[in-house]
DRENRO-569849 format. One line per field, with one value per residue (C-alpha): residue number from 1; chain; x, y, z. Coordinates in steps of 0.25 Angstrom, whole numbers, padded with zeros to 4 digits. Example, Ala and Ser with C-alpha at 12.3 -4.5 7.8 and 13.67 -1.06 7.14 Angstrom:
residues 2
n = (1/2)
chain = (A/A)
xx = (0049/0055)
yy = (-0018/-0004)
zz = (0031/0029)
end
This chain:
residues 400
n = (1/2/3/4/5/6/7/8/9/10/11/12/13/14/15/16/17/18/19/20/21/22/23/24/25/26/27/28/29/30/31/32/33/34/35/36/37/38/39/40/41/42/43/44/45/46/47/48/49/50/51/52/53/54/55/56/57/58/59/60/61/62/63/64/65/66/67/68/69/70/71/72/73/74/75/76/77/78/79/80/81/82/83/84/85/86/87/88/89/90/91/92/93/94/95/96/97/98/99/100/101/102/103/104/105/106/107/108/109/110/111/112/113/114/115/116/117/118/119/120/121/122/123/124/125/126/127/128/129/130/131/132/133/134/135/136/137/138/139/140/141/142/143/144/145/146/147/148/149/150/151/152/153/154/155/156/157/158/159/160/161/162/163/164/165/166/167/168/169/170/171/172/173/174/175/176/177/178/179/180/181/182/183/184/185/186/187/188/189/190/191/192/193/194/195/196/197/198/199/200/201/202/203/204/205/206/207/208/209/210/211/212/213/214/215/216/217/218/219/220/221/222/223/224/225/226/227/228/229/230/231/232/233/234/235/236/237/238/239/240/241/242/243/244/245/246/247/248/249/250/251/252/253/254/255/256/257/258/259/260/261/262/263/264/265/266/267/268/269/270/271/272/273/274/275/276/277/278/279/280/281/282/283/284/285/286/287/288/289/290/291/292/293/294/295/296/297/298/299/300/301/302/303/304/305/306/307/308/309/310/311/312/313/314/315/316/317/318/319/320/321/322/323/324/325/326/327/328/329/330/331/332/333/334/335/336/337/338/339/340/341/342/343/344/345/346/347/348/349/350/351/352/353/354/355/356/357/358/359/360/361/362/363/364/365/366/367/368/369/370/371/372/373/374/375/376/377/378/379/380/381/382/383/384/385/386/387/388/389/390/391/392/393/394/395/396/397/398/399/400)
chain = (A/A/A/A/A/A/A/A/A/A/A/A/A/A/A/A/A/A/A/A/A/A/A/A/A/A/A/A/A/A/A/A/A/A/A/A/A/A/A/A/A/A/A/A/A/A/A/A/A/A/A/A/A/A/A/A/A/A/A/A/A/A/A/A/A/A/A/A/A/A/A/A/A/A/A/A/A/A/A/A/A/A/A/A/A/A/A/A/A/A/A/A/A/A/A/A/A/A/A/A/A/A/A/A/A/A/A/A/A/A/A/A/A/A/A/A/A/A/A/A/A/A/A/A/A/A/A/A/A/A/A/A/A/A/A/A/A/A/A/A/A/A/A/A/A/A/A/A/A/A/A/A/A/A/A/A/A/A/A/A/A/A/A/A/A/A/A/A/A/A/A/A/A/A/A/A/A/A/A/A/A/A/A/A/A/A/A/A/A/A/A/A/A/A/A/A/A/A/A/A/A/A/A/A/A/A/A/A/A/A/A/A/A/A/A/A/A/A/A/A/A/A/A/A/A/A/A/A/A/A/A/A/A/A/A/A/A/A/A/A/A/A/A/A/A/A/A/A/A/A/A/A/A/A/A/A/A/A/A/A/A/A/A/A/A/A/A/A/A/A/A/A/A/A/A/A/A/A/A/A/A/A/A/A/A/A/A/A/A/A/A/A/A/A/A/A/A/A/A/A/A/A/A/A/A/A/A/A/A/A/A/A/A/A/A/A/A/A/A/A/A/A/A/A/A/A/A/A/A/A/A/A/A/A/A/A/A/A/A/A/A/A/A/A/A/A/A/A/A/A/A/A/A/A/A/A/A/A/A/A/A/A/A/A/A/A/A/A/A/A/A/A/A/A/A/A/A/A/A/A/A/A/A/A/A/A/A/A/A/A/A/A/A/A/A/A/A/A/A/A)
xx = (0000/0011/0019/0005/0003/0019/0017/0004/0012/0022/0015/0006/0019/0026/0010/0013/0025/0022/0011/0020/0029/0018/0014/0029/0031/0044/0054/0052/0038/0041/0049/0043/0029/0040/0043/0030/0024/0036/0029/0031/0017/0026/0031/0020/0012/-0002/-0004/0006/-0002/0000/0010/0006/0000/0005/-0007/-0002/0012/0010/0001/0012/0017/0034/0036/0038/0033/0033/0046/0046/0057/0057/0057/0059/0060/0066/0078/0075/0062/0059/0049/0035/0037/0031/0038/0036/0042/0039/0039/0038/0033/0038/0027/0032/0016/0002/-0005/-0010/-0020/-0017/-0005/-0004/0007/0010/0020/0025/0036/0032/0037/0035/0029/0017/0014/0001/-0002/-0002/-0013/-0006/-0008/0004/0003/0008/0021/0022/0016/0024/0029/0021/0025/0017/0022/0020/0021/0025/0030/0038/0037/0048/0063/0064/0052/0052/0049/0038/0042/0033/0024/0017/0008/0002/-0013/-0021/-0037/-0031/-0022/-0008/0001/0015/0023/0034/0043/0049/0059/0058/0070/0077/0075/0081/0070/0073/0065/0063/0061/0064/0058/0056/0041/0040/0041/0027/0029/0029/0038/0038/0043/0033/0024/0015/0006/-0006/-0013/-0016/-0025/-0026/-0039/-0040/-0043/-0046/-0041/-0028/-0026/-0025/-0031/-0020/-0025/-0013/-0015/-0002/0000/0014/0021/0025/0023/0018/0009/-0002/0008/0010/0009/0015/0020/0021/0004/-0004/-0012/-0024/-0016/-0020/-0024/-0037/-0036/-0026/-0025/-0016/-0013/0003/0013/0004/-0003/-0011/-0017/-0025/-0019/-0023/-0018/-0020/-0008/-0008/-0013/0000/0008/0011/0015/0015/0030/0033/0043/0041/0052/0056/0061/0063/0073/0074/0072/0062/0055/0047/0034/0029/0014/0009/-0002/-0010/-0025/-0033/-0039/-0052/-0067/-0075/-0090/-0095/-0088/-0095/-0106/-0096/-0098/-0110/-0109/-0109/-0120/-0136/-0141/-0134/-0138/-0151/-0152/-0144/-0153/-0167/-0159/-0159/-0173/-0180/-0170/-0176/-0192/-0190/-0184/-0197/-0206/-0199/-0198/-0214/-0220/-0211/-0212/-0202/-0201/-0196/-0185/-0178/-0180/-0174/-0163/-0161/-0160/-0149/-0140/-0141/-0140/-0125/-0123/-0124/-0121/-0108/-0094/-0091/-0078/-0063/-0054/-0042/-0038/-0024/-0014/-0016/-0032/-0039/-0051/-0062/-0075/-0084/-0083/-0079/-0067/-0067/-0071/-0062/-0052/-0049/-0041/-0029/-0023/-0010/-0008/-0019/-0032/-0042/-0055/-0073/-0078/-0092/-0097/-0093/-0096/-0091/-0075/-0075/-0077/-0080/-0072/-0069/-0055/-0050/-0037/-0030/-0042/-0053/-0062/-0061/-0070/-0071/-0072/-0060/-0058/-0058/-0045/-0040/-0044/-0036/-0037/-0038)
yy = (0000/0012/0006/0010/0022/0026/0021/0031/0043/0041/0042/0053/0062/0057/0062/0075/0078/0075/0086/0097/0094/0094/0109/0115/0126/0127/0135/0147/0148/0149/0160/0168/0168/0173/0184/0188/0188/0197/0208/0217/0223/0236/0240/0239/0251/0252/0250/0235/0224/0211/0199/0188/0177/0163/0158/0168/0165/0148/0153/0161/0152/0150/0155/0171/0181/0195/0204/0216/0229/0243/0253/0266/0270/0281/0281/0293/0296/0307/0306/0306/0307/0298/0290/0281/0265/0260/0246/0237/0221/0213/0201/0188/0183/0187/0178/0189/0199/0208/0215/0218/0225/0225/0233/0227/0229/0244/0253/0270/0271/0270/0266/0275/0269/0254/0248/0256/0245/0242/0247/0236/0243/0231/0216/0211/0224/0231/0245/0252/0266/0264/0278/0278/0286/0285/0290/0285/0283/0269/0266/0253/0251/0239/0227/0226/0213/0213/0201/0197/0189/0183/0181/0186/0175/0179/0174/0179/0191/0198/0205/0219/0222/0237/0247/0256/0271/0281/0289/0305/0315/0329/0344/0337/0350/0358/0364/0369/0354/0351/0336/0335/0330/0334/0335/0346/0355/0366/0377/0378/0389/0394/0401/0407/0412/0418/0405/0410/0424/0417/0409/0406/0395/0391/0382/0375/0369/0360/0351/0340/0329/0318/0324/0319/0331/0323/0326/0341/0348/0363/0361/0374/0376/0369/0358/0366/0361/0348/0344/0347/0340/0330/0324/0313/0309/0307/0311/0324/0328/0340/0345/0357/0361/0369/0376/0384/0395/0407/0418/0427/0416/0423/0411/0397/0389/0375/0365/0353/0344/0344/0331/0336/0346/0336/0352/0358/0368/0380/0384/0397/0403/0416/0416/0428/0428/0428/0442/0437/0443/0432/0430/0434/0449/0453/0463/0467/0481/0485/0497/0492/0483/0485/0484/0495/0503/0501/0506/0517/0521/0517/0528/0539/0537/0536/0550/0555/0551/0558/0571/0572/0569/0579/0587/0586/0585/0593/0582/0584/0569/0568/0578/0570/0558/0563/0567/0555/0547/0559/0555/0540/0542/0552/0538/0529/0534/0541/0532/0522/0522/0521/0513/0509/0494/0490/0481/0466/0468/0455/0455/0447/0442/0443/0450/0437/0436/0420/0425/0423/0434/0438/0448/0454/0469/0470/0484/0495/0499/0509/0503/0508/0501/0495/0490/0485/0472/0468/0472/0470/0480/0478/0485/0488/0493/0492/0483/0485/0490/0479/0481/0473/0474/0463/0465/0470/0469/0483/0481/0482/0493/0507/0522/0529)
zz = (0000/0004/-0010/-0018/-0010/-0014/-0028/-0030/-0024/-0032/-0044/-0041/-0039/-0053/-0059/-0052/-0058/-0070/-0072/-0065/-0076/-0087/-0080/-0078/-0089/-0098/-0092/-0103/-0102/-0085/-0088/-0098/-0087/-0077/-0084/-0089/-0074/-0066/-0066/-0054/-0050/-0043/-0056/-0065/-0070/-0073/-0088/-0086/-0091/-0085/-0090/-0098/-0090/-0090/-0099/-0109/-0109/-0110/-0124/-0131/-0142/-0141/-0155/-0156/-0162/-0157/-0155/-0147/-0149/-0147/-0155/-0150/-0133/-0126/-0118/-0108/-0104/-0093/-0082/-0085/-0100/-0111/-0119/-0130/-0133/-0147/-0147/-0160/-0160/-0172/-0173/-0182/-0182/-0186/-0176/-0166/-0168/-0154/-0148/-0133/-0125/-0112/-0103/-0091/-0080/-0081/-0069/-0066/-0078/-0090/-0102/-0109/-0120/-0115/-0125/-0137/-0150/-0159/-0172/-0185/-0191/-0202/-0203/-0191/-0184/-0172/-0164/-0153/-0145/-0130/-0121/-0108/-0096/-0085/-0070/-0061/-0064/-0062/-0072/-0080/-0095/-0096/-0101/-0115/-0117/-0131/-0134/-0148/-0144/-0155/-0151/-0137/-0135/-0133/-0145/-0143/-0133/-0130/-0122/-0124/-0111/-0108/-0111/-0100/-0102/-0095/-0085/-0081/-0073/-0079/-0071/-0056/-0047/-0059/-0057/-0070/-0077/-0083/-0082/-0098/-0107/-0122/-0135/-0135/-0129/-0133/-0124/-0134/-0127/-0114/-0104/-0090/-0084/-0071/-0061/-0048/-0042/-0038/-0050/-0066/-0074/-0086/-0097/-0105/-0120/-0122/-0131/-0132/-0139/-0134/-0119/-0106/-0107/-0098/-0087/-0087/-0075/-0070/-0056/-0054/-0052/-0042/-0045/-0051/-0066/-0076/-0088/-0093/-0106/-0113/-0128/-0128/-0142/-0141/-0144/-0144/-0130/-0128/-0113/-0107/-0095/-0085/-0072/-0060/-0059/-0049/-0054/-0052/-0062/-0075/-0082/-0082/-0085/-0087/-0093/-0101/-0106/-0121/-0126/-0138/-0134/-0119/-0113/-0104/-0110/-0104/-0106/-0102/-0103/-0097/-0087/-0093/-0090/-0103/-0107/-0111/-0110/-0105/-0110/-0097/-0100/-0114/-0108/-0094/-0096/-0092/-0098/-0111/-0107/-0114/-0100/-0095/-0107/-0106/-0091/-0096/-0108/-0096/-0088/-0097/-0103/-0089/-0084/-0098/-0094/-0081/-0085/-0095/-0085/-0076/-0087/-0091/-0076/-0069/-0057/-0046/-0045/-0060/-0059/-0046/-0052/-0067/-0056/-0050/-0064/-0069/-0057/-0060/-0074/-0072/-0062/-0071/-0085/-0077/-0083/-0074/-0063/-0069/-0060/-0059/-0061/-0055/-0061/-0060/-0059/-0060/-0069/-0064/-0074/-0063/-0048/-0041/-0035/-0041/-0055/-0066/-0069/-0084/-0086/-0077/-0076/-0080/-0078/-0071/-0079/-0079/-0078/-0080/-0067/-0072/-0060/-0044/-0037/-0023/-0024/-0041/-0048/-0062/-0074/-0087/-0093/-0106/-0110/-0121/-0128/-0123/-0114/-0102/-0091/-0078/-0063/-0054/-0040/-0033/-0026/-0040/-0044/-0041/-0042/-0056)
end
């Protein structure tokens, strides 16, 4: 009984072996699965895509039949820049219908345009232009994985090991660095506008090539800056950008670096307020408004009536009040009050101390008061042969 019970064991472990050795894998597809799943989580940014699994690696066919090279990359990129990696796939077969790449390994850094499709150069040639930037000094290239599927079964891949560039930081402490890199960029237009009574509202059209624009920012403003629009069509960019300055900032400086000329460059704008009538302003003068002609005009004709009636009747009662009428007609048809406006004057569209402000005295004027509200008073004074008329506050306004 313990011989057949020996017997029986032995030949159960002998079974065993067998099927390990049937489910052992050669040493080449071992390693090649190794390599594909050492990934480290840590270094992975977000647009890496996951390694083949090991059902995809035991499909793949032993035979070859796609070859990875570069074609063009850059040595030295500077912080934050965008760069471009051409990359071109030689494929020695027709059997696949779809092209997918991968970028793994990555580290302090990004890829934008991960789902970019490769584009046929001849029968068996392929080339795509990936754009990246990079954040940190000890950034890391990924490691490019291109697979060919046929009916989304994976047919062939390969490997394209990344290429060391050398990684610089631009403008360290400088606060007029705007962030971009450029081979070029261009102030379209701009515009200030009073924002509050301490500060100006500047709007920036600025268009690039092959820029980071999406990262301009002044430092030298507070945070009340961004970008209200951006077309993305690279290598040309374009934003609006708007920011908050203080209203006694004459100008707004900042640099960009040229990697054309690999100099910063200066850019200048003049932080003028705009010398525009707003809507609002078309019928300011009352003077010159029907209304006020008209009570002139009901004014005259009723002091008219009453002096005939005065005139006719010889009433007591008509001839004070044809007196009374006179002294508000001398009143109000009188020219209005000459004042003096102080250089640096703020003109204000409404008598608010939060309305908008349009126009600014550089130098004193003489100005026709047209009416009072609270501490504003409300002007007119000519500049340069336009009429501009707005409300003032009384402090600014001086002896003639």
């Amino acid at each position: 009984m313990k011989i057949l019970l020996l017997l029986t064991m032995i030949f159960q472990l002998c079974f065993s072996n067998i099927e390990f050795t049937k489910e052992e894998k050669p040493v080449f597809q071992e390693d090649t699965y190794k390599r594909l799943n050492t990934q480290n989580e840590d270094e992975t940014f977000s647009n890496t895509l996951d390694y083949l699994n090991e059902e995809d690696v035991e499909k793949v066919p032993t035979s070859k039949n796609l070859y990875l090279s570069y074609i063009d990359f850059p040595k030295n990129i500077y912080k934050n820049q965008r760069f471009e990696i051409i990359l071109k796939a030689l494929i020695t077969t027709d059997d696949f219908d779809r092209i997918e790449t991968r970028f793994v390994d990555a580290k302090n850094m990004n890829v934008l345009n991960p789902k970019e499709p490769w584009m046929a150069v001849d029968k068996n040639s392929f080339e795509n232009r990936y754009f990246f930037k990079a954040y940190e000094k000890d950034f890391i290239l990924p490691t490019f994985q291109v697979l060919l599927y046929k009916n989304d079964q994976l047919v062939d891949f390969a490997y394209l090991k990344p290429k060391e560039i050398r990684f610089s930081k631009l403008a360290k402490g400088d606060n007029t660095f705007s962030n971009v890199i450029a081979k070029s960029l261009t102030i379209n237009t701009h515009k200030t506008k009073q924002y509050n009574n301490k500060q100006l509202l500047t709007i920036l059209d600025i268009d690039a090539k092959e820029s980071n624009l999406e990262d301009f920012y002044l430092k030298e403003f507070s945070k009340d800056q961004g970008i209200s629009s951006i077309e993305d069509n690279y290598p040309n960019q374009h934003i609006l950008y708007y920011v908050v300055a203080p209203i006694y900032k004459k100008s707004l400086k900042f640099t960009y670096f040229n990697t054309q000329i690999n100099k910063f460059k200066t850019i200048s704008i003049p932080l003028t307020l705009e010398n525009e009538l707003v809507s609002t302003q078309t019928d300011l003068n009352p003077n010159n408004s029907n209304y006020e002609l008209y009570k002139k005009i009901a004014l005259l004709v009723v002091l008219l009536i009453f002096i005939i009636l005065y005139i006719w009747k010889r009433k007591y009662t008509y001839l004070v009040i044809s007196l009374i009428l006179i002294a508000l007609a001398i009143l109000y048809l009188m020219p209005n009050k000459k004042v003096a406006l102080k250089d640096d004057t703020l003109v204000y569209i409404l008598p608010t101390k939060k309305s908008t402000v349009f126009f600014e005295l550089k130098h004193p004027h003489i100005a026709e008061v047209l009416n009072k509200k609270r501490e504003f008073f409300k002007v007119m004074f000519d500049n340069n042969g336009k009429k501009i008329i707005g409300w003032v506050k009384e402090k600014n306004i001086g002896e003639n």
